[in-house]
PALUM-207521 format. One record per atom (N, C-alpha, C): residue in three letters; x, y, z. Coordinates in steps of 0.1 Angstrom, whole numbers, plus 5000, padded with zeros to 4 digits. Example, Ala and Ser with C-alpha at 12.3 -4.5 7.8 and 13.67 -1.06 7.14 Angstrom:
BEGIN
ALA513249435078
ALA512349555078
ALA513249675078
SER512849785071
SER513749895071
SER512950005079
***
This chain:
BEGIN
UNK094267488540
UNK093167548548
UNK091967468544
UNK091267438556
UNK089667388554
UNK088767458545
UNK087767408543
UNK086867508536
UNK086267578549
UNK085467468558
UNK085267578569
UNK085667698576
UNK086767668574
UNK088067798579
UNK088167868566
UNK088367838553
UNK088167948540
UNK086668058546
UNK086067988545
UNK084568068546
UNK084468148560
UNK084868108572
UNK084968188582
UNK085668328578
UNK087068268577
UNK088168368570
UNK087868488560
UNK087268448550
UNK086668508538
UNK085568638545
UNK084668588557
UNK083668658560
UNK084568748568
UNK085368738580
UNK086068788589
UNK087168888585
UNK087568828575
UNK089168938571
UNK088368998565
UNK087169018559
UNK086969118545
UNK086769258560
UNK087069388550
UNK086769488560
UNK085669538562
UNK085069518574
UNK083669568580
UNK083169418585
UNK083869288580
UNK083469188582
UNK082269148581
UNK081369068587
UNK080268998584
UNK079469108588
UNK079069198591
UNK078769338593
UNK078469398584
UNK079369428568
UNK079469468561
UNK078769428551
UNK079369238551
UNK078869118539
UNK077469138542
UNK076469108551
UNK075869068555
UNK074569138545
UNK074469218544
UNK073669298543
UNK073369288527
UNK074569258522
UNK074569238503
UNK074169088501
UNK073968998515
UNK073568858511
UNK072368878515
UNK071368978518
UNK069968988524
UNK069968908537
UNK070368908545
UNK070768898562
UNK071268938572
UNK070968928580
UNK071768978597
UNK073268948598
UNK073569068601
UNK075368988605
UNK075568888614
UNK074568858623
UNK074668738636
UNK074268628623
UNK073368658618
UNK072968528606
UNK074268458602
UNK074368568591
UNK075868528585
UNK077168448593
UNK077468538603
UNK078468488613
UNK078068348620
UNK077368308618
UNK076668178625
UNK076868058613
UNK076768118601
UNK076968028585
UNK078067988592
UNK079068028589
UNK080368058585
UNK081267988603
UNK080667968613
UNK081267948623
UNK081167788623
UNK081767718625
UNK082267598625
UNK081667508638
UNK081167578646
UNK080567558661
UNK078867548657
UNK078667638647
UNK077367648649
UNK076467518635
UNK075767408645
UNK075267288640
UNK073767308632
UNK072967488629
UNK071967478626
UNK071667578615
UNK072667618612
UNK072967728605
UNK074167708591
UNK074067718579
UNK075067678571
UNK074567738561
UNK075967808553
UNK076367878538
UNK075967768527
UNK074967818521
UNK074467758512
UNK075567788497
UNK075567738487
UNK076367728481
UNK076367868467
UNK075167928467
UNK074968048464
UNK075168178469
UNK075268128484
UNK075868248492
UNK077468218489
UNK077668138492
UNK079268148487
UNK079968178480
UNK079368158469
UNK079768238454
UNK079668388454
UNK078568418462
UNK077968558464
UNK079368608469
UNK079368538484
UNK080368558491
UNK082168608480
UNK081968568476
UNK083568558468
UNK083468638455
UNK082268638450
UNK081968788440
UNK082368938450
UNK081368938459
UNK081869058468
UNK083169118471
UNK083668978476
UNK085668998483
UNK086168978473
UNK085968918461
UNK087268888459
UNK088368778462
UNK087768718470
UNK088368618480
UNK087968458478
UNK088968408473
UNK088668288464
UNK089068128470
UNK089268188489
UNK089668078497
UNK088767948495
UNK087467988496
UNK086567868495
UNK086767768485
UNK086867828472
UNK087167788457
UNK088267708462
UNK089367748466
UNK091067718464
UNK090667538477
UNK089967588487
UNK090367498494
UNK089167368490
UNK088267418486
UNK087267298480
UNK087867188469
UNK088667258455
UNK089167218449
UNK090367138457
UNK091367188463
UNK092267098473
UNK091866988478
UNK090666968483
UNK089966868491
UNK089866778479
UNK089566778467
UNK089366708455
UNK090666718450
UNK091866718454
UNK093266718445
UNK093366818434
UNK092366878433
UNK092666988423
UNK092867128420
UNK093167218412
UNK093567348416
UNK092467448406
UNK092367558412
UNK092067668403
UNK093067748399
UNK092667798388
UNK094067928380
UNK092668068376
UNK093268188377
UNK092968238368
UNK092868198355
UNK091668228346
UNK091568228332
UNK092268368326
UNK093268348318
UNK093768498316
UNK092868538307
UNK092968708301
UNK092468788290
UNK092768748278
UNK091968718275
UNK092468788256
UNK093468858252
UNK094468808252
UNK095768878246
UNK095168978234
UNK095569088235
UNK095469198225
UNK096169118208
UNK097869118212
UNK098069128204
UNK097769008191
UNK098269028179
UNK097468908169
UNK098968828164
UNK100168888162
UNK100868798162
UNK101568688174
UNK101768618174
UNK102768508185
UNK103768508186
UNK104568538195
UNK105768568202
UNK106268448207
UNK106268318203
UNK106268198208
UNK107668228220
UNK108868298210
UNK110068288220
UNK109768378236
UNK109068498236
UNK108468548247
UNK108168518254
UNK107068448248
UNK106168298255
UNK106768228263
UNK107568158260
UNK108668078263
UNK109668128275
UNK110468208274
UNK111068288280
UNK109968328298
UNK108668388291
UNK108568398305
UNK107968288315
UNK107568208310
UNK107368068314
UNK108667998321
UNK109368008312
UNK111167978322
UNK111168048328
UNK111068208335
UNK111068258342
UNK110168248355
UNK109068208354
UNK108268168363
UNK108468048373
UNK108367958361
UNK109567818370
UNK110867848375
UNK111967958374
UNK112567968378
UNK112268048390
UNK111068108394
UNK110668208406
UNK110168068414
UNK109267998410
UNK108867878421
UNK110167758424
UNK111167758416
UNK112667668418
UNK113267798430
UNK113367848429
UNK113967978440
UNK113567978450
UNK111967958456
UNK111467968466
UNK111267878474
UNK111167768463
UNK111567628468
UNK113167608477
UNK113867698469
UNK115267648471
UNK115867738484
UNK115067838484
UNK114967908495
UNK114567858511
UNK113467848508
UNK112467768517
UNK113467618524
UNK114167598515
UNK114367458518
UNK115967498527
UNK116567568517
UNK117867628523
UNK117667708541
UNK116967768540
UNK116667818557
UNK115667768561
UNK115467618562
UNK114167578571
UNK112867628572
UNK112267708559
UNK111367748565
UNK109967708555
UNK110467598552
UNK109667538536
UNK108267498541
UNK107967448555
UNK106267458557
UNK105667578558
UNK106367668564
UNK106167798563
UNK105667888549
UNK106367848540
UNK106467908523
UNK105867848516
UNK105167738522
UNK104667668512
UNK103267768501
UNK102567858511
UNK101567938501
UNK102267978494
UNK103368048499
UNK104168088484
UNK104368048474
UNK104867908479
UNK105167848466
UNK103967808454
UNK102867778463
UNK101767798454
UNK101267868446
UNK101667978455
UNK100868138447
UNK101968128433
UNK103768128437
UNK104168108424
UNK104168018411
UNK103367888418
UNK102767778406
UNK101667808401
UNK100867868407
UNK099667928401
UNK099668038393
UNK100768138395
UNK101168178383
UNK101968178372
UNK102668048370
UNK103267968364
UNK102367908352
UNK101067848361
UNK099967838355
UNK099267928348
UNK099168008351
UNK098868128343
UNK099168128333
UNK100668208329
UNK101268208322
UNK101368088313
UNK101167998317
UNK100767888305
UNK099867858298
UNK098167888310
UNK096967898301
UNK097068018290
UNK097668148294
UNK097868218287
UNK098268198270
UNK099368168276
UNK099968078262
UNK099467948253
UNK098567928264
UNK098067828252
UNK096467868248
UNK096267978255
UNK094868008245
UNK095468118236
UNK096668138236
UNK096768218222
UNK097568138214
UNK097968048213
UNK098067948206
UNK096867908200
UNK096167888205
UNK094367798201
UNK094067918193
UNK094068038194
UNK093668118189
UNK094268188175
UNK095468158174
UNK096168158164
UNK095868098156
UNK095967958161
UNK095267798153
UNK094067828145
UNK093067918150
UNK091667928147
UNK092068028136
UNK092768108138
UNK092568248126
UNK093668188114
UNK094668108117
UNK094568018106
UNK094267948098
UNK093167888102
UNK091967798099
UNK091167818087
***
């Protein structure tokens, strides 16, 4: 997805839509809807509204497809794992498990033709793949430190 189209999308699918948003960005919903429309040459989402934008929803289209444009990806940063010991084999284990949910969907996808179709999927399951890895490696780092 475009960013243009993130930022339409983002304003549009949220419920109440730009109607709604509008009002928490200090503007008109015609304002807003005008940012965000891809037609309109005199009017544009400034980059503080967009953040605004994606604090509100929750909706992290803009993020995902800006970084795309630049080859790159966003992840969630996970929590602070509670616990204080390291489960490395856990660790491990569900991280196999992960890659085995994005090898599946792939294999899926590929097995019934419908792999341009699944492709978000497959993302959404590498990105939590990624997860699961930042995870594991800031509690590693963190381990590292209270060893220290």
């Amino acid at each position: 997805m475009n960013l243009a189209d993130a930022a339409y999308n983002t304003v549009h699918d949220y419920p109440g839509g730009a109607s709604s948003l509008a009002p928490r960005l200090g503007m008109s919903s015609h304002m807003l809807s005008n940012k965000v429309n891809q037609n309109n040459q005199t009017h544009h989402l400034r980059l503080d509204e967009a953040n605004t934008l994606m604090s509100f929803t929750n909706d992290y289209r803009m993020l995902h497809a800006q970084a795309e444009m630049h080859s790159k990806v966003c992840i969630q940063l996970p929590e602070c794992l509670e616990k204080k010991e390291l489960d490395m084999f856990e660790m491990l284990l569900e991280v196999g498990a992960k890659k085995g949910d994005v090898c599946e969907l792939i294999r899926k996808a590929r097995t019934d033709g419908t792999c341009p179709k699944n492709l978000n999927n497959i993302l959404g399951a590498i990105y939590d793949m990624q997860r699961t890895l930042s995870s594991m490696t800031k509690q590693i780092k963190s381990t590292i430190k209270e060893k220290a």
